[in-house]
C-alpha positions in Angstrom: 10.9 12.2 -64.5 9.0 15.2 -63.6 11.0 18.0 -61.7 9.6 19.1 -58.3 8.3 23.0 -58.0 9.8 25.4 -55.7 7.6 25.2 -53.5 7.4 21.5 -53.5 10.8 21.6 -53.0 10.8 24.0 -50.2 8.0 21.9 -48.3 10.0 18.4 -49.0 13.2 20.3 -47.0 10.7 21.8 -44.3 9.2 18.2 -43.7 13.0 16.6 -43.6 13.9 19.3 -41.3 11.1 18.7 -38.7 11.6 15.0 -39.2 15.1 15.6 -37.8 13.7 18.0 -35.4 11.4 15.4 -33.8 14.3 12.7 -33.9 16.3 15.1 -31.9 13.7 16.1 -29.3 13.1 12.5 -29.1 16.5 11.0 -28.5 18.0 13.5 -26.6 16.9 13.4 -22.9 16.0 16.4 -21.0 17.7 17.6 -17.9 15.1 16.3 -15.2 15.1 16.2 -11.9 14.2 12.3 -10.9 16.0 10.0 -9.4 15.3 6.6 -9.8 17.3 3.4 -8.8 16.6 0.1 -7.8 18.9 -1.4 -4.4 19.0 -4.9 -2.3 17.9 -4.0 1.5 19.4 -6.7 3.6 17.7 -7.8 6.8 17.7 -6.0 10.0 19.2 -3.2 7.7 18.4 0.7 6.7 19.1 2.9 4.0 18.7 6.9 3.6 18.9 8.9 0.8 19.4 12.9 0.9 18.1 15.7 -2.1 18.7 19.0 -1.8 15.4 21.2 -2.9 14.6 24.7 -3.0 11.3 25.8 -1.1 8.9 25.6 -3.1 9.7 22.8 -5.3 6.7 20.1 -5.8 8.1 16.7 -5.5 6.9 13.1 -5.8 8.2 9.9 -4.0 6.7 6.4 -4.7 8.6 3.2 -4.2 7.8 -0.6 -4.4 9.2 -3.9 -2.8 10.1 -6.0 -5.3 11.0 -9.4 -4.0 11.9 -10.5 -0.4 9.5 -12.0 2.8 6.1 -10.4 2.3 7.0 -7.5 0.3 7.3 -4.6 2.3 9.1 -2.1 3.8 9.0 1.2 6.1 9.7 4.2 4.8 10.4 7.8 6.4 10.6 11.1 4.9 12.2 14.2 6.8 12.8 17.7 6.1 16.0 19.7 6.7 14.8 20.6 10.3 14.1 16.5 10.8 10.1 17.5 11.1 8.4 14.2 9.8 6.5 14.5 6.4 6.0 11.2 5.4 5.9 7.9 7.8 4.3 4.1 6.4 5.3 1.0 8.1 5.3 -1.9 6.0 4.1 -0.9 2.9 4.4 -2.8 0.1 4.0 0.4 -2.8 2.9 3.7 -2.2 3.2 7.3 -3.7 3.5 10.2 -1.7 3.8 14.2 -3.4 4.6 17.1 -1.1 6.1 20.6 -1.8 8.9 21.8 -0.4 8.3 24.1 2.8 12.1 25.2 2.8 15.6 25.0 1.5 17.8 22.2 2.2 18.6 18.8 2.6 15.3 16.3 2.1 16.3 12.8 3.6 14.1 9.7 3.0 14.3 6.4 4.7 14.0 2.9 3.6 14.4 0.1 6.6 14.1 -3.3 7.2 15.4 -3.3 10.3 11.7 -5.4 11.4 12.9 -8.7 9.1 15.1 -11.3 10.6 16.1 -13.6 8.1 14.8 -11.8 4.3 16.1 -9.1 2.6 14.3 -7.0 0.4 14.9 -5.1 -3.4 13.5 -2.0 -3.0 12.5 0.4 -6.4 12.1 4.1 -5.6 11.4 7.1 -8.1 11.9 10.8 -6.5 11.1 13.3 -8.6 12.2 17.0 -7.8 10.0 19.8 -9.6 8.8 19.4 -13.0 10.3 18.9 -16.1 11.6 21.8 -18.9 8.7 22.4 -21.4 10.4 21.4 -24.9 9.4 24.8 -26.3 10.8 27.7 -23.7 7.8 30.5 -24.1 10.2 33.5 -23.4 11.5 35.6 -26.1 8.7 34.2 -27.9 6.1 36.6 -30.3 3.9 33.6 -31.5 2.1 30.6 -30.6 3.4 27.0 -31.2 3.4 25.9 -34.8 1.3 22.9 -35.2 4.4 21.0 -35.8 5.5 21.8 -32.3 2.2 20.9 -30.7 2.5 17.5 -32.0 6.1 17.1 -31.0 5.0 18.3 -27.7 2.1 15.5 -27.6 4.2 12.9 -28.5 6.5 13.9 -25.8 3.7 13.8 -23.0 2.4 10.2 -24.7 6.0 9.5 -24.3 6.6 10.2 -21.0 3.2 8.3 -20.2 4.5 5.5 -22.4 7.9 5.1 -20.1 6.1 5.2 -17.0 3.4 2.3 -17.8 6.5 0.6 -19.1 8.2 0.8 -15.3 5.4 -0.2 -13.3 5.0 -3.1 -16.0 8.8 -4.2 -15.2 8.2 -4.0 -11.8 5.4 -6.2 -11.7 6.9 -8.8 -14.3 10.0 -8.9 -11.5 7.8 -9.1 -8.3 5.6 -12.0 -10.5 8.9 -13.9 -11.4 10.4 -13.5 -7.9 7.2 -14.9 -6.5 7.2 -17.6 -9.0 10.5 -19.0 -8.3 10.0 -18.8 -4.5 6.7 -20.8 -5.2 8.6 -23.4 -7.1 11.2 -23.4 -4.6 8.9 -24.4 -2.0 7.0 -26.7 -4.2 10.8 -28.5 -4.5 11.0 -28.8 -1.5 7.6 -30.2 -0.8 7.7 -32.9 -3.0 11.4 -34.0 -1.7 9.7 -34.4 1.8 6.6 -36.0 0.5 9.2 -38.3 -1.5 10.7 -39.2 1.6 8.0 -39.5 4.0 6.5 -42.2 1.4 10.1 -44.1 1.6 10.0 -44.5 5.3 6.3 -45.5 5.2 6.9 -48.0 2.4 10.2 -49.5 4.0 8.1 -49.4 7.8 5.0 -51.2 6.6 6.9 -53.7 4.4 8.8 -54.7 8.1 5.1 -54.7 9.3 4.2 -57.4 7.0 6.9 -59.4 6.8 6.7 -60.1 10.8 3.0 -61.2 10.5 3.9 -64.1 8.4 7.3 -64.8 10.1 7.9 -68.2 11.3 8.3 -68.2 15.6 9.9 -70.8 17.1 8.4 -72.5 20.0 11.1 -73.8 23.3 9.1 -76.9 25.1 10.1 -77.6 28.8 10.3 -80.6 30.2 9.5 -80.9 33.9 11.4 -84.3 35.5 10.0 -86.1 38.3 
C-alpha cells in the first residue's frame, strides 16, 4: 500500500479537523435570545408574558392558534411605561417586529377572555435581538477562510431549515385538530340520523298496521 505524502497527510488532518469543526458548530446551540413555547388558553381566560430588553434591541413576535373554536385569539403588546405597541383582536396568526424604544420590562398578552365554552393552544415565538455571528470579527486580521463561509451558509440554511420545519408542525397540528373535530361532529351526525330513522321506521310501521286493523262494529237495538 502506497504511503501518503506530507502534505497529503497534513490536508487529510486539516479536512478531519474541519469535519469536527462543522459537527461542533452544528450540534452545539448558540446562546439566542428567542423564546418559544407552546400553552393551553382556557376559556374566558388570559395570559401575559414579560421580557426584559435593552433600548434598542430589534425584536419579533408572531404567534398562531393551534386548535380550539375558530382559531383565534387577541393579543396585546405593552412597553415598560404600558404605552400600547401592538393590539389584534382575534387573530388567528400574525407577526409583528418592533425595536425597542427603552429599557425594561416588555409584557405581551394572550386572551380569550371573548370565548365561552372553547379553549385555545396558543404557539408564540419572541425573539429578542439577533443572534451571535459564528465567527466573532474582533481581534480578527483576515477574512473568513472559505471553510468558514460554508459553515456559515450551512448555518443560515439551517436556521431557515428549522423554521419551515415549525410552521410545518404547526400546521400538521391545527390540520389534525381540525380533522378530529370534523370527525367528531360527523359521529355525532350519523348517531342522530341513526336515530331519527329508528323513530320514523317504528312510527310509520304503527301507521300501517292501523290501516289494515280489524274495527269492531257495536249494533243498537231500539225496542218498541
Amino acid at each position: 500500500m502506497p504511503r501518503l505524502g506530507s502534505a497529503q497527510r497534513w490536508a487529510a488532518v486539516a479536512g478531519r479537523w474541519g469535519c469536527r469543526l462543522l459537527a461542533l458548530l452544528l450540534l452545539v446551540p448558540g446562546p439566542g435570545g428567542a423564546s418559544e413555547i407552546t400553552f393551553e388558553l382556557p376559556d374566558n381566560a388570559k395570559q401575559c408574558f414579560y421580557e426584559d430588553i435593552t433600548q434598542g434591541t430589534k425584536c419579533t413576535l408572531e404567534f398562531q392558534v393551534i386548535t380550539g373554536g375558530h382559531y383565534d385569539v387577541d393579543c396585546r403588546l405593552e412597553d415598560p411605561d404600558g404605552n400600547v405597541l401592538y393590539k389584534e383582536m382575534k387573530k388567528q396568526y400574525d407577526s409583528f417586529t418592533f425595536t425597542a424604544s427603552k429599557n425594561g420590562t416588555y409584557k405581551f398578552c394572550f386572551s380569550n377572555e371573548f370565548s365561552t365554552f372553547t379553549h385555545k393552544t396558543v404557539y408564540f415565538d419572541f425573539q429578542v435581538g439577533e443572534d451571535p455571528p459564528l465567527f466573532p470579527s474582533e481581534n480578527r486580521v483576515s477574512a473568513l477562510t472559505q471553510m468558514e463561509s460554508a459553515c456559515v451558509s450551512i448555518h443560515e440554511a439551517l436556521k431557515s431549515v428549522i423554521d419551515y420545519q415549525t410552521h410545518f408542525r404547526l400546521r400538521e397540528a391545527q390540520g389534525r385538530s381540525r380533522a378530529e373535530d370534523l370527525n367528531t361532529r360527523v359521529a355525532y351526525w350519523s348517531v342522530g340520523e341513526a336515530l331519527i330513522l329508528l323513530v320514523v321506521s317504528i312510527g310509520q310501521v304503527f301507521l300501517l298496521k292501523s290501516f289494515f286493523s280489524d274495527k269492531r262494529t257495536t249494533t243498537t237495538r231500539v225496542g218498541s
